[in-house]
GUZA-338261 format. One record per residue (C-alpha): residue in one letter; x negated, y negated, z. Coordinates in steps of 0.1 Angstrom, whole numbers, plus 2048, in hexadecimal, padded with zeros to 3 digits. Each point is the difference from the previous one (the first is absolute). Layout:
N
aXYZ
...
This chain:
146
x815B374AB
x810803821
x80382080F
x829808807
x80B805820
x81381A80B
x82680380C
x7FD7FA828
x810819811
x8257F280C
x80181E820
x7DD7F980C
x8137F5824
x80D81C81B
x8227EB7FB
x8158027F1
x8008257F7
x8098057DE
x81481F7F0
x7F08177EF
x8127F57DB
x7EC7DB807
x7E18127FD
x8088157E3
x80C7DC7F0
x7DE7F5803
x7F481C7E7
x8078007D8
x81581B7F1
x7E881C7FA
x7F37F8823
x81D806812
x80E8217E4
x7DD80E80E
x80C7FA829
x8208107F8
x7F381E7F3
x7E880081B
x8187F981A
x81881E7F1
x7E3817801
x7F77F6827
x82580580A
x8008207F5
x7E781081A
x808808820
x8007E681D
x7F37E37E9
x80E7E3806
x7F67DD7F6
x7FF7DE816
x7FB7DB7FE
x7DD7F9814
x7EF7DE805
x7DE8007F9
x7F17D9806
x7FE7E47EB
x7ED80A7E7
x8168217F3
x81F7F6812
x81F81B7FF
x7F98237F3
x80F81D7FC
x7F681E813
x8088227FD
x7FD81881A
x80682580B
x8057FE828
x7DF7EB810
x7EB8027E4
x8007E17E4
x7FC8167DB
x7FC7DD7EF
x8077DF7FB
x80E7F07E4
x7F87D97F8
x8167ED7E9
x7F37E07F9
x8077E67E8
x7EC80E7DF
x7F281B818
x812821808
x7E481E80F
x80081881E
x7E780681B
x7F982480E
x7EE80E819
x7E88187F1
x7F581D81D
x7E48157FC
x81781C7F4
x8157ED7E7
x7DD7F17ED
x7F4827801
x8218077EF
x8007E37E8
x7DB8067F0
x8108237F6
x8048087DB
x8217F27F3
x80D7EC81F
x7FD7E17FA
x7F17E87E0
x7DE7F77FE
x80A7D880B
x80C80D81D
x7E681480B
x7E37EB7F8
x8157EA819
x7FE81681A
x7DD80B7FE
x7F57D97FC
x8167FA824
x7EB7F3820
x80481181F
x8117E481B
x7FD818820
x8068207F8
x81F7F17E8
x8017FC7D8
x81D7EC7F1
x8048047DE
x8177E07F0
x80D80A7DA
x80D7E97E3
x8268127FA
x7F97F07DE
x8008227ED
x8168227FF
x7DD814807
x7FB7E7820
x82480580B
x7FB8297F8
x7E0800817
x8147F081C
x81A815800
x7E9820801
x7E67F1819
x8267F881B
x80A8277F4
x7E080D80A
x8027E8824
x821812803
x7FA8217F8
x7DC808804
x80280B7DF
């Protein structure tokens, strides 16, 4: 039986530039109740703000959010496919392996990361309220320190 391919990605090119609610229409319903709560929760902290990026052909448009210069993560939505990358620093992966943090999927993640010079990037299914939990607490801890 043949394999099913998946849904190509309709903003793989720089143009046009879509709006943010075309990439929240490629997502299904639970997929896009889990952005808005994320997207609530990041609007709340100080100086976060979100913007459309363009990251190649093969991810397309992405949402990044952002506190000043520094990226706190990027969110891919995909058709079938909604997840969000994060930088993980030496100080957020000693916060994360403390007790309580973070689930245990999300920190076998980071401790099974390679290190690409001197830079981890952790990239997260948002396919469950515990995955959506951790990134919300790993982008508090970026912002706060805490």
């Amino acid at each position: 039986m043949a394999k099913a391919k998946s849904p190509a990605n309709p903003y793989a090119h720089r143009i046009p530039k879509p709006k943010i609610l075309s990439l929240m229409g490629l997502l299904s319903a639970q997929q896009r109740a889990s952005y808005r709560k994320i997207a609530r929760s990041l609007k709340r902290l100080p100086g976060v703000h979100a913007e459309l990026n363009y990251y190649g052909s093969s991810w397309g448009w992405a949402l990044r959010y952002r506190r000043g210069d520094a990226t706190l993560c990027t969110m891919h939505m995909l058709p079938v496919k909604f997840e969000a990358t994060v930088t993980v620093t030496r100080s957020l992966e000693e916060w994360a392996m403390g007790p309580n943090h973070l689930s245990m999927a999300t920190k076998r993640d980071i401790v099974s990361l390679r290190r690409y010079a001197h830079t981890k990037w952790l990239t997260m299914p948002l396919s469950s309220e515990r995955r959506s939990r951790d990134l919300l607490r790993m982008i508090r801890f970026k912002v706060t320190g805490s």
